[in-house]
C-alpha positions as CSV (number, residue, x, y, z in Angstrom):
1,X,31.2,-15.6,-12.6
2,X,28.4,-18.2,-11.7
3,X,27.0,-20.4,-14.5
4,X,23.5,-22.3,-13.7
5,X,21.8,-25.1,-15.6
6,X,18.6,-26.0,-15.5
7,X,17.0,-29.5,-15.8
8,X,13.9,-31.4,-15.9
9,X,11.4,-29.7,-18.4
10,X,9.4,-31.1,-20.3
11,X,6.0,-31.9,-21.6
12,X,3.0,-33.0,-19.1
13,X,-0.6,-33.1,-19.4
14,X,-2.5,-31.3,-17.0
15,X,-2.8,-32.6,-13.5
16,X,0.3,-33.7,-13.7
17,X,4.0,-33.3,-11.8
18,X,7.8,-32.4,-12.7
19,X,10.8,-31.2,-11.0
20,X,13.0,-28.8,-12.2
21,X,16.7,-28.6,-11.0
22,X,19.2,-26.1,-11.2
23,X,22.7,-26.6,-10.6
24,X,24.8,-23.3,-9.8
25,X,28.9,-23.6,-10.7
26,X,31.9,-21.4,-10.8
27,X,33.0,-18.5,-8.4
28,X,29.6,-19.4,-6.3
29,X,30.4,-17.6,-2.7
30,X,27.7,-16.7,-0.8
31,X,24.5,-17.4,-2.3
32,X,21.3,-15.1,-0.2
33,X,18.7,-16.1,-2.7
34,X,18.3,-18.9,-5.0
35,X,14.9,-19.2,-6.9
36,X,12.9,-19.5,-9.9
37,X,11.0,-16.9,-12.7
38,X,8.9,-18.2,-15.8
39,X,7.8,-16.5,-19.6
40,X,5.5,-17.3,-21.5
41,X,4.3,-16.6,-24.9
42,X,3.8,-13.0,-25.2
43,X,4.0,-12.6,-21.4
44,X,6.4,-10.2,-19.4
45,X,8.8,-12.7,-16.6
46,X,7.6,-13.3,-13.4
47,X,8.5,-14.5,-10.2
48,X,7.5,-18.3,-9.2
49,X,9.2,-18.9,-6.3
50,X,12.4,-18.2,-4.2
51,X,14.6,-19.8,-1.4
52,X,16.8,-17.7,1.2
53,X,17.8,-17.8,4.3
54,X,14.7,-15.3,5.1
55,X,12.3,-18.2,4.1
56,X,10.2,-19.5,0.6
57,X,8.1,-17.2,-1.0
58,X,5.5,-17.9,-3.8
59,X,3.8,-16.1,-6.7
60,X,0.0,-16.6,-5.7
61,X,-0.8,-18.4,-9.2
62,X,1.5,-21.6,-7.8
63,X,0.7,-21.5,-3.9
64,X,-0.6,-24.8,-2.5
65,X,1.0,-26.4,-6.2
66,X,4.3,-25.8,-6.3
67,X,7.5,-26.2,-3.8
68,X,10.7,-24.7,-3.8
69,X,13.6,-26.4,-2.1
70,X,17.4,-26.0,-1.8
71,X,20.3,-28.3,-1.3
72,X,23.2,-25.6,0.4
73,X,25.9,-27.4,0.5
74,X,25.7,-28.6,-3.4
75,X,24.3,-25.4,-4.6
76,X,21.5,-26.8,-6.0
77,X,17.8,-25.7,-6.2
78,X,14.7,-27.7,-7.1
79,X,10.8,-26.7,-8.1
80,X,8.5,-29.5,-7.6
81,X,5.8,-28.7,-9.7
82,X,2.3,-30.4,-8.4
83,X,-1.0,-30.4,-10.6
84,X,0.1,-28.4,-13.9
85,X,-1.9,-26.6,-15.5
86,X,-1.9,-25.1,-19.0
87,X,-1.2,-21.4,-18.0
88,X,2.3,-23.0,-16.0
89,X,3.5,-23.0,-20.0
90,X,6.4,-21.3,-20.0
91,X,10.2,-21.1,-19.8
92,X,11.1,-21.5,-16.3
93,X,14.6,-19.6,-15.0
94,X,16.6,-20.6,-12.6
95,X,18.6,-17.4,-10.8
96,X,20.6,-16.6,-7.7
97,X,21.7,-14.2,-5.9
98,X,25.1,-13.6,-5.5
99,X,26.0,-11.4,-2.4
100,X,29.8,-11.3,-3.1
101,X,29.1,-9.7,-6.4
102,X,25.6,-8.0,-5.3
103,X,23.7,-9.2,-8.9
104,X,21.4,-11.9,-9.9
105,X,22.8,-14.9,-12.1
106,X,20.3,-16.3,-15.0
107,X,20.4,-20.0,-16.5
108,X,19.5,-20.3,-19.9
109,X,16.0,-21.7,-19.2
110,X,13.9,-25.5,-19.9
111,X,10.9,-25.2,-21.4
112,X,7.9,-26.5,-19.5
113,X,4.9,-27.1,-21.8
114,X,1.0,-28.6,-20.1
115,X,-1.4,-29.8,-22.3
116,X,-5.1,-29.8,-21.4
């Protein structure tokens, strides 16, 4: 079992910058993929950004605003989150993937909120 908590939500007016971190714990192993989805309102989950050993990849809506970034040896992963905007509302996920148990973890989620 891996556990993962998230940090660094909040609220922010537009134009403006957090961080989010996620700490992964527990039976961690080999970790392929570590990365980040979002929900808001009314809105199915998507994919904002992920970290492997393949490379970053980035949901076109965040390119050029947001960056992902990984600390291996501490199992931790970070979003830096660069000129919000009101549509980044949402709750923010932190999951990895875990290749000794071939699934996806989930953290319970911070709440990011941009006001205009």
């Amino acid at each position: 079992q891996i556990y993962l908590f998230e940090s660094g939500g909040g609220e922010m007016q537009a134009g403006g910058s957090l961080m989010l971190s996620c700490a992964a714990s527990g039976r961690i192993g080999s970790l392929s993929v570590m990365g980040w989805h979002r929900q808001a309102p009314g809105k199915t989950r998507e994919l904002v950004a992920t970290i492997g050993d393949g490379g970053t990849n980035y949901a076109d809506s965040v390119k050029g605003r947001f960056t992902i970034s990984r600390d291996k040896p501490k199992d931790f992963v970070y979003l830096q989150m660069d000129s919000l905007r009101p549509d980044d509302t949402a709750v923010y996920y932190c999951f990895v993937f875990s290749d000794d148990d071939n699934r996806n973890y989930w953290g319970p989620g911070t709440q990011v909120t941009v006001s205009s």
